[in-house]
C-alpha positions as CSV (number, residue, x, y, z in Angstrom):
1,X,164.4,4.4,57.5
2,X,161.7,5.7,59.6
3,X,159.0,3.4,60.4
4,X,155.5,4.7,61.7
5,X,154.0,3.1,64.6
6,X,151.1,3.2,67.0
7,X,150.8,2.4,70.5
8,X,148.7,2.4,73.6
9,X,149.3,2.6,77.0
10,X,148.4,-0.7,79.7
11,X,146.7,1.2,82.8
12,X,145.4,-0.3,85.8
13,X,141.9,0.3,87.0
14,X,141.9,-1.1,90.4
15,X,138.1,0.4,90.7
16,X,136.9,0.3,87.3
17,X,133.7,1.9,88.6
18,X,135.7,5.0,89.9
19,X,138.4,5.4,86.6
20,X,141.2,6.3,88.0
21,X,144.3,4.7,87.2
22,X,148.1,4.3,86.9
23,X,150.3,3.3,83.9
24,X,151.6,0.1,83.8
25,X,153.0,-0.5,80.2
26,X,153.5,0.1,76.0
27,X,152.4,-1.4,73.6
28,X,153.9,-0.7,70.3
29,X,153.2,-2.0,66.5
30,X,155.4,-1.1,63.4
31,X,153.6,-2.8,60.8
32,X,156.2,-1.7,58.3
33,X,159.4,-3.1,60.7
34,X,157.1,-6.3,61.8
35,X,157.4,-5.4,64.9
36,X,155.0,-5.7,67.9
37,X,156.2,-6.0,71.6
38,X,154.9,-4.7,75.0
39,X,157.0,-3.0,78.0
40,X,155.8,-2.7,81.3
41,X,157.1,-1.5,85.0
42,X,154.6,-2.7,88.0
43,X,155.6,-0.1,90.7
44,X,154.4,-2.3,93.6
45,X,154.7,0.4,96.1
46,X,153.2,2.9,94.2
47,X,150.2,0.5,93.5
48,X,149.7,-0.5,96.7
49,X,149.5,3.2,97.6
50,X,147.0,3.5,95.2
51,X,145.1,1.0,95.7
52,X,145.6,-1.4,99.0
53,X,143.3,-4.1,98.3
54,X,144.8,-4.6,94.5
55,X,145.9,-7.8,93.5
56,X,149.2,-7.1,92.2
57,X,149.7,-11.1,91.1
58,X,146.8,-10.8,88.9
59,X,148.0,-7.4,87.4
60,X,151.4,-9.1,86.6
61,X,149.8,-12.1,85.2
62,X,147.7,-10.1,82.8
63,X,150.5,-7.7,81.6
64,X,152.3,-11.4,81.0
65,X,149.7,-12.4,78.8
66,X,149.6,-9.0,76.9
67,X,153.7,-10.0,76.4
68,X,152.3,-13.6,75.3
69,X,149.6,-12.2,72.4
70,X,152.1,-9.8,71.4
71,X,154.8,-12.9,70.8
72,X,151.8,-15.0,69.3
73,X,151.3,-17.2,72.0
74,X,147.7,-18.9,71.9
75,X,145.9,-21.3,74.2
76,X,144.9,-20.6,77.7
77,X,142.3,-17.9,77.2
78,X,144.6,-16.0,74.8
79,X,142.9,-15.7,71.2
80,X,144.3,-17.2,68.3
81,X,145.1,-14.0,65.9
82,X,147.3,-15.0,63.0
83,X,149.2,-11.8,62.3
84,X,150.9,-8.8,64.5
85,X,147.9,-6.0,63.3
86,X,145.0,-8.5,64.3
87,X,146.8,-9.0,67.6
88,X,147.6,-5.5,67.9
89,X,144.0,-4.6,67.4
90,X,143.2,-7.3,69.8
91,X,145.1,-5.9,72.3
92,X,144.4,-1.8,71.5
93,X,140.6,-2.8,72.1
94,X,138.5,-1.2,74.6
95,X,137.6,-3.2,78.0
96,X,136.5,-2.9,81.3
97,X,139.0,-5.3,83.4
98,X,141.9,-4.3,85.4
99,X,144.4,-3.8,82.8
100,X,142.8,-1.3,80.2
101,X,144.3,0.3,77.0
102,X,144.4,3.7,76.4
103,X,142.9,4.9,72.8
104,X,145.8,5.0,70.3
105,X,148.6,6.9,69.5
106,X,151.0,6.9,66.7
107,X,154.3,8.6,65.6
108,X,157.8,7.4,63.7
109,X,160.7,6.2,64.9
110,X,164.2,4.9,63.5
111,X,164.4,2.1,66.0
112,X,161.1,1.2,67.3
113,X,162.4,-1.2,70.2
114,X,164.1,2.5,71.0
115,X,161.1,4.0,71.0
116,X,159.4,1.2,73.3
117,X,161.9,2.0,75.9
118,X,161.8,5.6,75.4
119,X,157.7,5.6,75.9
120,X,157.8,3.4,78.7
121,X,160.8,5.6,81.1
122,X,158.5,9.2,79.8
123,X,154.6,7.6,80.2
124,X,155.0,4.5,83.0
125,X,158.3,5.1,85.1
């Protein structure tokens, strides 16, 4: 069975001022295989090249609580959303911090943790 999904992609804005930015990570929601899980790849060399001055501790402990909101996890700054589409939208929302969302994309997939992996080697790695 195919299941549709949307996702978005986790960039880093070291300058948010300036816009540029790198991929960092998926997010993918199946609504129809209850399924919502983030991927990510920090390339520290690559960001460091980028951007010199970037925190990379921070940028990992963001992307970890992007992991935590999609798993459910509450407390500690992350919002209490009771189901996978209200944390989904939480997430997909636009912002102006370090770690930003791209707008959102959908498609279908068999397998969508498949397709996690697949978006993450063709739009991060």
């Amino acid at each position: 069975m195919s299941h549709p999904y949307q996702y978005v992609v986790l960039k880093c804005v070291p300058r948010v001022d300036r816009g540029e930015c790198l991929n960092v990570g998926v997010v993918l929601y199946s609504q129809s295989a209850g399924f919502l899980r983030s991927a990510c790849h920090v390339d520290a060399e690559r960001l460091r090249a980028f951007a010199p001055d970037l925190d990379l501790d921070a940028v990992t402990a963001s992307l970890a609580v992007v992991d935590d909101v999609c798993a459910g996890t509450s407390g500690g700054g992350r919002p209490n959303l009771s189901t996978p589409g209200k944390r989904f939208g939480w997430l997909s929302a636009p912002r102006s911090t370090v770690i930003q969302p791209s707008g959102v994309h959908g498609g279908t997939a068999e397998d969508p943790e498949a397709e996690l992996a697949t978006l993450l080697d063709r739009l991060v790695r």
